[in-house]
C-alpha positions as CSV (number, residue, x, y, z in Angstrom):
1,X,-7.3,28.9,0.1
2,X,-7.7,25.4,-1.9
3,X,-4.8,23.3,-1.8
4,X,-4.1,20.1,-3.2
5,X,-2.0,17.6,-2.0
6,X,-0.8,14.8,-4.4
7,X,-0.1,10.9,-2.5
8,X,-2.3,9.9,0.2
9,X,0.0,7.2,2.5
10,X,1.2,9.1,5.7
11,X,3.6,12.0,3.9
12,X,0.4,13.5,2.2
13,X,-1.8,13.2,5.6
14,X,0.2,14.4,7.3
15,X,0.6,17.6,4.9
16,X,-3.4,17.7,4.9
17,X,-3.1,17.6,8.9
18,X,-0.6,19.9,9.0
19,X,-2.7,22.3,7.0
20,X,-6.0,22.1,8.6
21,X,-4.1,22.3,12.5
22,X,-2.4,25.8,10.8
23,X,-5.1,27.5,8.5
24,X,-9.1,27.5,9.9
25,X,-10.6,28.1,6.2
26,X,-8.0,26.1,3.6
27,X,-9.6,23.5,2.0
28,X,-7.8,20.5,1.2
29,X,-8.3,17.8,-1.7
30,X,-5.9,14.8,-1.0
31,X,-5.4,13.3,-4.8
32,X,-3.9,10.0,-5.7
33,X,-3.3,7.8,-8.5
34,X,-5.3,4.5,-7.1
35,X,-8.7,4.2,-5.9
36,X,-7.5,3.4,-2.4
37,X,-6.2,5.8,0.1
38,X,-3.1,5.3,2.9
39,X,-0.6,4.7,0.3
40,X,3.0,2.1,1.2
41,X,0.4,1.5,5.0
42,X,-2.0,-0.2,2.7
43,X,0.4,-1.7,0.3
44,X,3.6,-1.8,1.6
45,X,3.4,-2.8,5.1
46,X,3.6,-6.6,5.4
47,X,-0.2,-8.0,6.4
48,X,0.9,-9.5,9.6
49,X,1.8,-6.3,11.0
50,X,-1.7,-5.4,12.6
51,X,-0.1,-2.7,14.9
52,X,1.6,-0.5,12.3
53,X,-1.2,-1.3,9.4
54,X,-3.9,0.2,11.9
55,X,-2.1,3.6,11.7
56,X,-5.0,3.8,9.0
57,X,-6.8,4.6,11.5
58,X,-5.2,7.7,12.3
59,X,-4.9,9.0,8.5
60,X,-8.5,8.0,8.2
61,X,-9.3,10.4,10.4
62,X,-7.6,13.2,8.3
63,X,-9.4,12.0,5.4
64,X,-12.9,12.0,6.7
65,X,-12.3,16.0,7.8
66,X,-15.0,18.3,6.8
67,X,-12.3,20.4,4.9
68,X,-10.8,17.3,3.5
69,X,-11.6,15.3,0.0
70,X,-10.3,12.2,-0.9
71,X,-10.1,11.6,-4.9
72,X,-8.6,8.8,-6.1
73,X,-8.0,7.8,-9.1
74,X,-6.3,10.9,-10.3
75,X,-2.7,10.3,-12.2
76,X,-0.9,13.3,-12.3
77,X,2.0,14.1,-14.9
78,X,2.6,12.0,-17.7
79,X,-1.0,10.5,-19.2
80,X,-3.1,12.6,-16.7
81,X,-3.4,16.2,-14.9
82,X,-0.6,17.6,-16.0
83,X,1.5,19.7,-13.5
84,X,0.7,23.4,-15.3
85,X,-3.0,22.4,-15.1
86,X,-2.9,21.3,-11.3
87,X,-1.6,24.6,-10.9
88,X,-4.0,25.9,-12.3
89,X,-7.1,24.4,-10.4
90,X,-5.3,25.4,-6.6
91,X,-3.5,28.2,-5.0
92,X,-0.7,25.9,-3.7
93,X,0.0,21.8,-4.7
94,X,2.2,19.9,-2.2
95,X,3.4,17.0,-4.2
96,X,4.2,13.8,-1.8
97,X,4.4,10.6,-4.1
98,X,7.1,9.2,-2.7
99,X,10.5,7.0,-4.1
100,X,8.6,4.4,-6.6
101,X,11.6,2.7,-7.9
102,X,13.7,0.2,-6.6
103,X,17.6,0.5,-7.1
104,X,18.7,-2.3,-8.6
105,X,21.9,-4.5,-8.1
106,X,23.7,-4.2,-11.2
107,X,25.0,-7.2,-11.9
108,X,25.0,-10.2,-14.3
109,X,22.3,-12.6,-14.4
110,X,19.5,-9.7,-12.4
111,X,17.2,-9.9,-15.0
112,X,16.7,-13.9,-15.4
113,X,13.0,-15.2,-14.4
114,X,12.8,-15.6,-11.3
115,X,14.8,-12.4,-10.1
116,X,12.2,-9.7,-8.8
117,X,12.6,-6.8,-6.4
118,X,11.4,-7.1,-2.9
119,X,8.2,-4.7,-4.0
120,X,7.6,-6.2,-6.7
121,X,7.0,-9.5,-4.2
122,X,5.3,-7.2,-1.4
123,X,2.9,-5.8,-4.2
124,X,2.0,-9.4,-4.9
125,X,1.2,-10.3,-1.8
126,X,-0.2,-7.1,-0.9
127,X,-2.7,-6.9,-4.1
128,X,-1.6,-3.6,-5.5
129,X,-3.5,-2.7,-8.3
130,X,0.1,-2.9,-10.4
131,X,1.1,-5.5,-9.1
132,X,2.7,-8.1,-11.5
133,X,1.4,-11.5,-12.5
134,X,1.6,-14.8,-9.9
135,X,4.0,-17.0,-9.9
136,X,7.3,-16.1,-7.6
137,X,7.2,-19.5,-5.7
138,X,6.6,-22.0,-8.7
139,X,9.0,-24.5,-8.5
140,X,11.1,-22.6,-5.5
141,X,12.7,-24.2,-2.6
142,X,15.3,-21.9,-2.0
143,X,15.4,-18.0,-1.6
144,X,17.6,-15.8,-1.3
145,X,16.8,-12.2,0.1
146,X,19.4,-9.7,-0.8
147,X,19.4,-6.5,1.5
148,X,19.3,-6.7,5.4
149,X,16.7,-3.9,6.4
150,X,13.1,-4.2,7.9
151,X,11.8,-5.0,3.8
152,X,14.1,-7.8,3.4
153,X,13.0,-9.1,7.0
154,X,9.3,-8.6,5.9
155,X,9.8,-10.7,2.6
156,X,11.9,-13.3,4.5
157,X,8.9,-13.7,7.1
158,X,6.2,-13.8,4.6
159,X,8.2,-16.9,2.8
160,X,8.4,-18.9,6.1
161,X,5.2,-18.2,7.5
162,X,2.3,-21.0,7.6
163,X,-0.8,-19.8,5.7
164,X,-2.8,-20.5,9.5
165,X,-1.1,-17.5,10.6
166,X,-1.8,-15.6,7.5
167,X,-4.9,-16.3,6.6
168,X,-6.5,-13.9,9.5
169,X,-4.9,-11.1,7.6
170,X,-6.4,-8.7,4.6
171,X,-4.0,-11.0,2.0
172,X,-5.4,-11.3,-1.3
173,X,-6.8,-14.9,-1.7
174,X,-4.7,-15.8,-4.7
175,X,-1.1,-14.9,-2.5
176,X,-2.5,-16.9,0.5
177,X,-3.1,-19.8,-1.6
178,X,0.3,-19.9,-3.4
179,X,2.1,-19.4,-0.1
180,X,-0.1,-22.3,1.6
181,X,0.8,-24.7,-1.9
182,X,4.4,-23.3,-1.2
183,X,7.6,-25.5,-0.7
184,X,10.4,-23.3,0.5
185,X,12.3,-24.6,3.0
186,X,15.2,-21.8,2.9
187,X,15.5,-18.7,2.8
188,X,18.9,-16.7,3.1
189,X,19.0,-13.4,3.7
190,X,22.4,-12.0,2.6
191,X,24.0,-8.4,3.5
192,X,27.2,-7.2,1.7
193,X,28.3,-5.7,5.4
194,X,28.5,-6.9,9.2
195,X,25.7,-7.4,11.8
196,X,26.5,-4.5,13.2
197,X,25.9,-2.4,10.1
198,X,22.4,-4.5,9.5
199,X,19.5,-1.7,9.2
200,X,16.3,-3.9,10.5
201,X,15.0,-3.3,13.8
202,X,15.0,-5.7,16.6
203,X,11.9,-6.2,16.9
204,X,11.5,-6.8,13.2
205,X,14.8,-9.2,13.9
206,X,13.3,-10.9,16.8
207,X,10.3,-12.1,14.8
208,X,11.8,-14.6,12.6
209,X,13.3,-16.2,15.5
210,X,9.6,-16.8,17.0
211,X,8.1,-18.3,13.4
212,X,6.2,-21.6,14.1
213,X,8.3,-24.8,12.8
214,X,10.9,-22.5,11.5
215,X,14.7,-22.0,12.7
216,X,17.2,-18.8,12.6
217,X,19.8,-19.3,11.8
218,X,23.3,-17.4,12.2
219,X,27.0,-18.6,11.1
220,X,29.2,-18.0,14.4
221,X,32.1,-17.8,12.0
222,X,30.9,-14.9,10.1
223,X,29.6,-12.9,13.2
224,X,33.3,-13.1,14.5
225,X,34.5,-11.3,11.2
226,X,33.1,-8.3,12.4
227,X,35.0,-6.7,15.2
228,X,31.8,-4.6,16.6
229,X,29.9,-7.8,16.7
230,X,32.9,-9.6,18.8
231,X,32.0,-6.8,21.7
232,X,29.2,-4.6,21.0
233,X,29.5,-3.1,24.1
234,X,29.8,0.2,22.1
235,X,27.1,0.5,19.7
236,X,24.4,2.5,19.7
237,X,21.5,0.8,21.4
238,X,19.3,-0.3,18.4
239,X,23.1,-2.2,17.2
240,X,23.8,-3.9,20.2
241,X,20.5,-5.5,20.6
242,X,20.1,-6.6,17.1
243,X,23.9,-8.3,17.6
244,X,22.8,-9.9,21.3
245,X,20.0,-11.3,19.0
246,X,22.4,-13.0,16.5
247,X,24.7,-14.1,19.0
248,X,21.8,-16.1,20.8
249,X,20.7,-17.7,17.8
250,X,24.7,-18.7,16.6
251,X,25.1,-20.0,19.5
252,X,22.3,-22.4,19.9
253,X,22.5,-26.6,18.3
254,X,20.6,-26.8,15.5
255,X,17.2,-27.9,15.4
256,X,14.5,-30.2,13.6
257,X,12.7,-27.3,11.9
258,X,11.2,-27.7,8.7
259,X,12.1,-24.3,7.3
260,X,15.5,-21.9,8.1
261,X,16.1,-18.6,7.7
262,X,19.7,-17.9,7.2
263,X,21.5,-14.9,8.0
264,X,24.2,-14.4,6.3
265,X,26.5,-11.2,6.3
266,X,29.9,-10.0,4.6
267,X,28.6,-11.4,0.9
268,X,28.5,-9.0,-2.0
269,X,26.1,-11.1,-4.5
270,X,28.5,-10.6,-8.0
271,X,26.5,-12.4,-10.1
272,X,22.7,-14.5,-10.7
273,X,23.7,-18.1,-12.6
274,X,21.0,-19.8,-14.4
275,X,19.9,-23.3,-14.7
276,X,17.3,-24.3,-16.8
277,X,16.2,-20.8,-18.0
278,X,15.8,-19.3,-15.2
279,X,17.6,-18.2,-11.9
280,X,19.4,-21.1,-10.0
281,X,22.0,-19.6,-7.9
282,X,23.5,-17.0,-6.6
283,X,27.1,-16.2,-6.9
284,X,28.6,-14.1,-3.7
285,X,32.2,-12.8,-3.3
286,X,33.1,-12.7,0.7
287,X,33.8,-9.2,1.7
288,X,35.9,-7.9,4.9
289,X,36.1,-4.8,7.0
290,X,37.3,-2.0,5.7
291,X,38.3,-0.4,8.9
292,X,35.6,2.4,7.8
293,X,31.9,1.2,8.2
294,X,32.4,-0.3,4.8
295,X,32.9,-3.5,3.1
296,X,36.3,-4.4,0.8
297,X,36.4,-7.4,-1.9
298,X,37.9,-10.6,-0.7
299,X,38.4,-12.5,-3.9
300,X,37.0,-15.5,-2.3
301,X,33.7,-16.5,-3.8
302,X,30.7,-18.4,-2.3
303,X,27.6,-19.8,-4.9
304,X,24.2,-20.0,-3.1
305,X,21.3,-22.3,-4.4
306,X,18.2,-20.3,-5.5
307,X,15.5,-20.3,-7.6
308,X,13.8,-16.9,-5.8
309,X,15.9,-14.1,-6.0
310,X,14.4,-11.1,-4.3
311,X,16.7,-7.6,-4.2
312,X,15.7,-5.6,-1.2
313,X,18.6,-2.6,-1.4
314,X,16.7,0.5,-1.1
315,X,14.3,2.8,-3.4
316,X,14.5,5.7,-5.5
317,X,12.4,8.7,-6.6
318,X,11.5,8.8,-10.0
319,X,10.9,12.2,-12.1
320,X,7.1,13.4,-12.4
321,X,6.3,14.8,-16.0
322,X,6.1,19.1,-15.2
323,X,8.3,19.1,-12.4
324,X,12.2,19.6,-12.0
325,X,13.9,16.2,-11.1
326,X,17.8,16.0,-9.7
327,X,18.3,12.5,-11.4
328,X,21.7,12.4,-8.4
329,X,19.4,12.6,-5.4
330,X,16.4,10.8,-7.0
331,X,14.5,14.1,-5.2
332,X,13.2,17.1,-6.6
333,X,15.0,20.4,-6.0
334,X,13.4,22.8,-3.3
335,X,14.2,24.7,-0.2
336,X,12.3,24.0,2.7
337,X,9.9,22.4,0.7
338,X,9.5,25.0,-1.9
339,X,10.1,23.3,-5.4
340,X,12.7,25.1,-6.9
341,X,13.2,25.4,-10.7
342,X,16.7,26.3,-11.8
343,X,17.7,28.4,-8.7
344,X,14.4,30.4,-8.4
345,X,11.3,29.1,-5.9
346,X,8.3,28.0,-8.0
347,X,5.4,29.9,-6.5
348,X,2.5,27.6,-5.3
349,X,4.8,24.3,-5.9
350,X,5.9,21.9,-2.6
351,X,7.5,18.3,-1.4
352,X,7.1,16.6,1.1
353,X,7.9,13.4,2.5
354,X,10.7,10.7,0.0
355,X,9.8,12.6,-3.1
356,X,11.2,15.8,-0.9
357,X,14.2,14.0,1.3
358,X,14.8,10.9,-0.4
359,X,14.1,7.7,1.2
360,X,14.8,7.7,4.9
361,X,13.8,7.6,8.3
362,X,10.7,6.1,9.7
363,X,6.9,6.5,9.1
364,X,6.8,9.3,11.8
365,X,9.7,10.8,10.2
366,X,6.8,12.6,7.5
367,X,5.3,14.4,10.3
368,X,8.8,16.8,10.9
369,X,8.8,16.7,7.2
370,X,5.6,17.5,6.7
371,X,5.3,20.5,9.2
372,X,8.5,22.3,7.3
373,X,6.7,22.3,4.0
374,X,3.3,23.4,5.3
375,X,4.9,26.2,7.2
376,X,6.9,27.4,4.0
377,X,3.3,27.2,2.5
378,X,1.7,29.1,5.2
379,X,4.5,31.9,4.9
380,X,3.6,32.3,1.1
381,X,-0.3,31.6,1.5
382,X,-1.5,36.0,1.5
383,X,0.4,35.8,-1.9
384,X,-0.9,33.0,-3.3
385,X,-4.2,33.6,-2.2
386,X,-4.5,37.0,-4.5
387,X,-4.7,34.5,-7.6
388,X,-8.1,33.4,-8.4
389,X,-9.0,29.4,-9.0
390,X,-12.2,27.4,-9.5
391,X,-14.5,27.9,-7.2
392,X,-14.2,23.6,-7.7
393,X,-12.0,21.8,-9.1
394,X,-13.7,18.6,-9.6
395,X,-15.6,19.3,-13.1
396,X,-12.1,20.0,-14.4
397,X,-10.3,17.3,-13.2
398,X,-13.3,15.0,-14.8
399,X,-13.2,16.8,-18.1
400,X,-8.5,15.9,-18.0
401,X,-9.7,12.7,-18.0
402,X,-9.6,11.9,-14.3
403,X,-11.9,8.8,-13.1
404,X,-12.4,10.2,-9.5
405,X,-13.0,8.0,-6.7
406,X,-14.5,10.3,-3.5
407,X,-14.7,9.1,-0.2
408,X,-17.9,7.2,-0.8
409,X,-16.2,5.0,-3.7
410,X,-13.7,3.9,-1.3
411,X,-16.7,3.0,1.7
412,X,-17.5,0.7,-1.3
413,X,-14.4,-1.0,-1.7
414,X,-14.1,-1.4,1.9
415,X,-17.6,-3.0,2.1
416,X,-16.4,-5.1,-0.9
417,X,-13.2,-6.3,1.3
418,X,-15.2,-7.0,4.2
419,X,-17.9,-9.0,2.4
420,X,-15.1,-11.2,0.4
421,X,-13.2,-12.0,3.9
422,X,-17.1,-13.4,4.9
423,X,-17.7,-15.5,1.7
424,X,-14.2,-16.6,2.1
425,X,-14.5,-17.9,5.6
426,X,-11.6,-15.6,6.4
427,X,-11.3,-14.0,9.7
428,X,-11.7,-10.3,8.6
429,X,-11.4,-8.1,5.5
430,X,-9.9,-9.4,1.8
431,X,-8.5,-7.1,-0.8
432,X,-9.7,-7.2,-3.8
433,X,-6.9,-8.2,-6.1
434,X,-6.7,-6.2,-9.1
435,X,-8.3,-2.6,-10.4
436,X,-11.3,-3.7,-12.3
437,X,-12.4,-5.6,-9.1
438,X,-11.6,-2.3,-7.2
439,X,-13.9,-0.6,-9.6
440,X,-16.3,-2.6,-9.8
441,X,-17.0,-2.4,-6.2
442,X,-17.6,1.1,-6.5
443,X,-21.0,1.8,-7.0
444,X,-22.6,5.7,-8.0
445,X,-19.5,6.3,-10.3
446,X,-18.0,7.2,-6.9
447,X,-20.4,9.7,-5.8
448,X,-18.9,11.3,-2.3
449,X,-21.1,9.5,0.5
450,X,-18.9,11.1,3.2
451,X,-21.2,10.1,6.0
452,X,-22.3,6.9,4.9
């Protein structure tokens, strides 16, 4: 059986995984969008996380399988494959691309220069091939970080950190050296709720308090407004630390640091106030308790001083051209992983991983995920299998206009990286910063060199 599974980052390795551990003959080809494989580990986890960024390592192993392909550089849906010819080319497509958008605040003032989304900032700095122009730190000083989960803590450290520290990590050049010429001193990161309600982990949270030449920060007074933070003797476990954290750094005298991170909790931002063309401030109303995990209106308001505004309150799925989309849920339909259309299973169509559940839970939380929709999969395969498909699919997907990049393409990018750290001086591996640099590094049109 030939199956295709559409995203590479850990949801769609995990499907391929899944598969191969399952089913001795399927043949799997793992199909994305970019050039590059390992999806949000390669461009979404923050560079100076070496531990979880070397989970490549594990997915690379997937990839280099005998009953695996890598092709990149395949867009499916809207411009590309489209969905009914994918179909066409396999017995069974598992579709795991993930929740692309970012929701947005919805306030006055969002769209001013100067106001980005957190990934917008993280693609930056993490040279996705779609990543937006340079210039987020021009002219800054002050940021503020709206959203208190383990993005908004990732963006936050990025702004304080020296470019020493950074410049042993795969950071594009051009990111490195706007963050070295960079002259924010403060950066407030700013969540509608209590401490106790925060969603970053402590060990994300315990990092900016062990920055080089830079301070956390916490405002006793606003730690006391929440009644769990007072005594947080009965939170969960993963609470209580993160308030111990916050009530060690509120209660210690201020420092000589030349850059603070300030947490700052119970602020609802209502509204981004320019100055000079662009953003300058941010306007906050003070929220209270609610008595129900929630956050009530105050009508007391609070104006913060910023000329980075960086949103960082979750993601949503967006629809794929061909497939049914529940515009709610920011998910499409299915049950167990089988993509339904109306109320009837599509045969040979599956989710997996955001696109499937929506944007929750941890990287590991794909594998669970993963293993439902490959065992609906499985269940259906002897019916599926009767239908007949190319014997390969690769001519085809060439001929819809795909610019495939195998597994020996991407040995060329990574040979690229490595030999751009060396010219560089840097301590390791450089990504390349945009596509046609990605492409040009790949030499034979790509040809699959699987055991160079």
């Amino acid at each position: 059986m030939r199956v295709a599974v559409v995203g590479s980052g850990p949801s769609g390795v995990y499907t391929a995984q899944s598969l191969l551990q399952q089913d001795p003959e399927v043949r799997v080809d793992v199909l994305d969008r970019l050039p590059c494989p390992y999806g949000l580990v390669r461009y979404g986890v923050a560079p100076d996380h070496e531990k979880i960024k070397s989970l490549q390592h594990t997915l690379r192993t997937v990839l280099e399988e005998e009953r695996v392909r890598f092709l990149g550089g395949v867009e499916v849906g809207a411009g590309g494959v489209p969905v009914a010819r994918l179909r066409e080319l396999y017995h069974a497509v598992v579709y795991c691309v993930g929740a692309a958008a970012d929701r947005r605040l919805g306030i006055p003032g969002e769209d001013l220069p100067g106001s980005w989304s957190a990934t917008e900032f993280v693609s930056w700095y993490s040279a996705h091939p779609d990543a937006v122009a340079d210039g987020f730190l021009r002219g800054v000083r002050s940021a503020v970080v709206v959203g208190v989960g383990n993005v908004a803590v990732d963006v936050a450290r990025i702004l304080a950190r020296g470019s020493a520290e950074l410049s042993a990590t795969d950071m594009p050049q051009a990111a490195l050296t706007a963050l070295a010429a960079s002259r924010v001193d403060t950066v407030h990161m700013v969540g509608r709720r209590g401490p106790s309600q925060a969603r970053f982990t402590t060990k994300e949270l315990r990092e900016l308090g062990s920055l080089p030449e830079t301070e956390a920060v916490v405002e006793a007074a606003e730690l006391a407004l929440d009644p769990d933070a007072a005594d947080p003797s009965g939170l969960p476990s993963a609470q209580r630390r993160n308030v111990e954290v916050l009530r060690g750094w509120a209660a210690r005298r201020p420092g000589a640091a030349r850059r603070r991170i300030r947490l700052r909790f119970f602020l609802r931002p209502v509204e981004l106030l320019a100055r000079d063309g662009r953003v300058g401030a941010v306007r906050f109303e003070r929220t209270a308790p609610d008595g129900h995990g929630g956050a009530t209106g105050t009508g007391r308001f609070e104006e913060i001083e910023a000329q980075l505004v960086l949103r960082s309150v979750g993601y949503r799925g967006v629809p794929l051209e061909g497939l049914p989309f529940d515009a709610a849920r920011g998910t499409v339909p299915h049950r167990a992983g089988r993509v339904l259309r109306g109320v009837a299973v599509a045969p040979g169509e599956y989710v997996a991983g955001w696109i499937k559940r929506g944007p929750t839970g941890v990287i590991g939380t794909n594998r669970p995920c993963a293993k439902e929709t490959v065992a609906s999969l499985l269940a259906d395969a002897p019916a599926l299998a009767r239908r007949e498909v190319p014997a390969d699919p690769l001519p085809l997907l060439r001929a819809a206009g795909a610019e495939l990049v195998e597994w020996g393409g991407w040995l060329d990018i990574e040979r690229a990286e490595a030999a751009l750290g060396a010219a560089l001086g840097r301590a390791g591996p450089v990504k390349l910063p945009d596509r046609a640099a990605l492409r040009e590094a790949v030499g034979g049109a790509g040809a699959d060199r699987r055991h160079d």
